[in-house]
C-alpha positions in Angstrom: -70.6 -51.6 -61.7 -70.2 -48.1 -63.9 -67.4 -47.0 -64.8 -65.9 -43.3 -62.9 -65.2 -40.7 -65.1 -61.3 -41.1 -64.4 -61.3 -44.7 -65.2 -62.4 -44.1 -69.1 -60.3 -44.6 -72.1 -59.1 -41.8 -73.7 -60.2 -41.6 -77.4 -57.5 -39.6 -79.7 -59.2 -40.7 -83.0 -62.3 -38.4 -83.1 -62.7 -35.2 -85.1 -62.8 -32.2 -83.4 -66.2 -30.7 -82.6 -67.7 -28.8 -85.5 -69.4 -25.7 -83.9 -71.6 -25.1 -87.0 -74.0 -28.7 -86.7 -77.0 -27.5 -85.9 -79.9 -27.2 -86.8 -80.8 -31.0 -85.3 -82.9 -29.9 -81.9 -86.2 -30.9 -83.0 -85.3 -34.3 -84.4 -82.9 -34.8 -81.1 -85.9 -33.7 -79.1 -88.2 -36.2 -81.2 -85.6 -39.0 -80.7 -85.5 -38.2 -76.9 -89.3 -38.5 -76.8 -89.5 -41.6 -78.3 -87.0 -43.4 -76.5 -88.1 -41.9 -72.9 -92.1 -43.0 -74.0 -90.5 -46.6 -74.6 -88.6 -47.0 -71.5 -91.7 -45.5 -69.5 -93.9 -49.2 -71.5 
């Protein structure tokens, strides 16, 4: 059964979000290819 969004543990030892990290689209868009092209086999 998946979990609902009100039912998820809330995590208080992250980071905050670093709005400078970029520059990763075309390796997250590679990683996304590959992995969609595997579930599709």
């Amino acid at each position: 059964m998946p979990l609902k969004s009100d039912h998820l543990p809330v995590i208080t030892n992250l980071p905050e979000r670093n709005p400078f990290f970029t520059g990763r689209e075309e390796l997250l868009e590679s990683l996304r290819d590959t992995l969609l092209a595997e579930k599709r086999q």
